[in-house]
Structure formats: structure tokens, C-alpha cells
N, C-alpha and C positions, 0 to 999 in steps of 0.2 A: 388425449392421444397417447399410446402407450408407443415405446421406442419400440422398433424390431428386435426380435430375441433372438438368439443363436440356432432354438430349432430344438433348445430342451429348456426351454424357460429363464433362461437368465438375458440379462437385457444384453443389446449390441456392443460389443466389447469396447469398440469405435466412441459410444456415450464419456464410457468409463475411462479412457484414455485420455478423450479432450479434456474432462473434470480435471484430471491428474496435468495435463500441458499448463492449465488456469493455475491451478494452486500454485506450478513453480514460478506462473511472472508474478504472480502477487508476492513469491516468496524473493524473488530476482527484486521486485520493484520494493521492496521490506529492506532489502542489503544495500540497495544503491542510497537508499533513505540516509541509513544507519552511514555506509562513507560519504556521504554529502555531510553529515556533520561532523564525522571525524575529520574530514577534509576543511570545514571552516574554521575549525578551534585552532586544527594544524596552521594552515595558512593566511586566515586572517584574524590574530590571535584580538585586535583592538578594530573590531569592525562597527565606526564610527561611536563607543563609547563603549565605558570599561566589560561591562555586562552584556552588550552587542552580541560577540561571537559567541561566548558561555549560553545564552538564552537562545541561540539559532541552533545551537550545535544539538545540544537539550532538547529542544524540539522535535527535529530532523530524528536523533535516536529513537522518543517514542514514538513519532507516528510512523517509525519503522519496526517498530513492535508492534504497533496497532497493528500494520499492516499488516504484516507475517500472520497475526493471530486471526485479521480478520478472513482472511485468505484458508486458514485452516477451516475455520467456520462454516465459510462458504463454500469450501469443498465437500466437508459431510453433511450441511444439507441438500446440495447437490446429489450428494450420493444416492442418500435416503431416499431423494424424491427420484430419481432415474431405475434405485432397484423396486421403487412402489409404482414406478408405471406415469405417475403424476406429474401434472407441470412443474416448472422449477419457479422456486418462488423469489419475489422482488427481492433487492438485495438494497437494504438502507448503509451499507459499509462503503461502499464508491462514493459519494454525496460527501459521506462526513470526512472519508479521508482526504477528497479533491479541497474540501474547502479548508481543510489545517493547512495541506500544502497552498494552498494560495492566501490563508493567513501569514505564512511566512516567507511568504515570498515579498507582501506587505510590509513586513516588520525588516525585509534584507531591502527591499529599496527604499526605507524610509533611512536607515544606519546606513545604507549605502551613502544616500542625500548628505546626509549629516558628517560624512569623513567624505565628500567631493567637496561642500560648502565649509568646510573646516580651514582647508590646506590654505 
């Protein structure tokens, strides 16, 4: 199925906008990454053992780069396939980003556990 075109052959302008809304949460949800873990190192500098908050924080920054870059990715092939008429194709970048963020969410409630059963 090809998108509606404007009426001289370029795809519905409407296509190419939404692509462009996507890209800025991915790039929105890239930054909140990046201050979630400037936010941990800041504030909880000994989160339940010495390496704790240094390894969250670390974290949190690359899969906020991952993010940002998968989010670029995914915009131009997006592009690609909306100016070729084409379907858009499955995207393996969600799955693997969901599951680092809930890797680390594992490793803040385990150092969480470990500075409640410490005190």
C-alpha cells in the first residue's frame, strides 16, 4: 500500500511529519536516559555499594545514546520506506532497548535491597 501523495508524486506530507514527531521521543526519551543517570551519580553517589551508582549511572548514559542513535536509524529507514511507497519495516531497537532498561532497573532494585537491608 502506497501512502497518499500530494498530487505530484511525493508521499503525504502528514507520513513525513509523524516520522519526524517519532524521532524527537526517541531523542526526548535518549536525554531523560542520559539525566537519570546524571541524576543517580548526583544523588545517590553510594547506591547500596561503592560501584552501585557509578555502574547505574554508566548505564543509563549509553542506552541513552543507544537510544538517540537508534531512534536516528529508525527515522531514515522509515524515511526510505514511506518515500519508496513500501511498508515499514520491523524495528529490533524497542526489545533491546526495553530490556537494558529493565536490566537496570534489576541491578537499582537489587543495590536498592542491599542499602534498605544494610541500614
Amino acid at each position: 500500500m502506497h501512502p497518499p501523495d500530494d498530487g505530484q508524486g511525493h508521499p503525504d506530507y502528514r507520513f513525513t511529519l509523524a516520522n519526524e514527531r517519532t524521532l524527537l521521543a526517541w531523542l526526548r526519551t535518549g536525554l531523560a536516559l542520559v539525566a537519570g543517570g546524571v541524576a543517580v551519580i548526583t544523588y545517590a553517589p553510594d547506591l547500596g555499594a561503592r560501584w552501585g551508582s557509578a555502574a547505574v549511572a554508566f548505564a543509563l548514559v549509553l542506552i541513552g545514546l543507544g537510544t538517540a542513535l537508534a531512534g536516528y536509524r529508525r527515522w531514515r529507514v522509515n524515511e526510505r520506506a514511506i518515500e519508496a511507497g513500501g511498508p515499514l519495516p520491523a524495528s529490533w531497537q524497542l526489545p533491546m532497548i526495553a530490556a537494558a532498561v529493565a536490566a537496570v532497573v534489576v541491578v537499582v532494585a537489587v543495590l536498592v535491597g542491599v542499602e534498605v537491608l544494610g541500614r
